[in-house]
C-alpha positions, 0 to 999 in steps of 0.5 A: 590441308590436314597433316593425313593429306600430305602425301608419305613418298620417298619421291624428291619434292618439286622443291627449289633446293634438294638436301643430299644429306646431314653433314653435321649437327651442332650442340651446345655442349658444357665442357670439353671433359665430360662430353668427350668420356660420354661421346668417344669414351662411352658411345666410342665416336672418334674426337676427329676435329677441334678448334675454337668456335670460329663464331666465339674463339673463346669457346672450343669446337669438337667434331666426333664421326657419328660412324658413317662420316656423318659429323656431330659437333659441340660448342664447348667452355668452362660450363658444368655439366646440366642434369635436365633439358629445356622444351618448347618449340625449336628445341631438340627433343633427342639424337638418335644414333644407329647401332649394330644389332650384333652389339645391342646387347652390349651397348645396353650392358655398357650404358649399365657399366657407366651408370646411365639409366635406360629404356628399351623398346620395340618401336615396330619398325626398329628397335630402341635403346634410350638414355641421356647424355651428360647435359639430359639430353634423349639420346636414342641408339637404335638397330635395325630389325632386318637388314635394309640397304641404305639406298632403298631405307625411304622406299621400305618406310614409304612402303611400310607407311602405306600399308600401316594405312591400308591396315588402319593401324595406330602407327607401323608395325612389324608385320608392315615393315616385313610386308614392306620388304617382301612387296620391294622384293627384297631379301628378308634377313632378321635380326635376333633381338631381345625382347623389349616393350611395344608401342609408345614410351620413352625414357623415364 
């Protein structure tokens, strides 16, 4: 079965298990310092938890609250902090956190203050701010480009998936976003976002 033969649905699987969430990620992190300024003071996650690695007490176990209660934890030590990541199958390519599009501008302007590089796109159906955080690793701030309620998220991409198709389109633009949104007979409230490059790209 070729990948374009698997079926884009927001219909549960006739799986064994069924997932009702993301609960937390766990990364290994360098130390304790530096992920903290990056994590809570520059992305403003609150420190909610720490204790030592129950798998290694020698290491230090920190939970931040990403926003919505979902958790993002990391394995810390006495390591410095590393400039690049490592690829290849398995490996984590980025995270990426939601922002409010009230404080893009902002949280781009802020990134600029601490001295991190970033790129900004317009992925079609959201827009994105990249940069890295103290160990290399992509970290991707996205907003949304129209209001979309949580439950109905998968509905709007399926939506939009199937009209990127009927339109033989490279990947979903905004026109099939805003069709989306329009066929589910929701209300089309848009964002006023800056300018920012189409299509493909990343962080340089």
């Amino acid at each position: 079965m070729s990948d374009d033969t698997i079926p884009v649905t927001p219909d549960l699987p006739d799986s064994p298990v069924n997932t009702t969430g993301t609960d937390h990620i766990t990364i290994w992190g360098s130390n304790a310092e530096d992920t903290i300024e990056f994590y809570r003071d520059l992305l403003g996650m609150p420190l909610v938890l720490r204790q030592p690695n129950l798998d290694d007490p020698s290491q230090t176990h920190l939970f931040f609250d990403t926003g919505d209660g979902r958790i993002l934890t990391f394995f810390v030590g006495d390591r410095p902090s590393a400039r690049g990541q490592r690829g290849g199958v398995g490996a984590v390519h980025h995270l990426c956190f939601s922002v409010d599009p009230d404080d893009y501008e902002d949280t781009m302007q802020a990134l600029e203050d601490a001295g991190h590089h970033y790129n900004v796109f317009d992925r079609g159906i959201f827009h994105s701010i990249y940069t890295r955080d103290n160990n290399g690793l992509v970290i991707e701030l996205s907003t949304d480009k129209y209001d979309i309620p949580d439950d109905r998220r998968g509905d709007v991409l399926a939506k939009a998936q199937q009209l990127r198709e009927e339109d033989g389109a490279e990947y979903a633009k905004d026109e099939h976003l805003r069709g989306a949104i329009e066929e589910l007979g929701l209300e089309l409230v848009e964002h006023d976002l800056p300018d920012a490059s189409t299509g493909v790209g990343g962080l340089e």
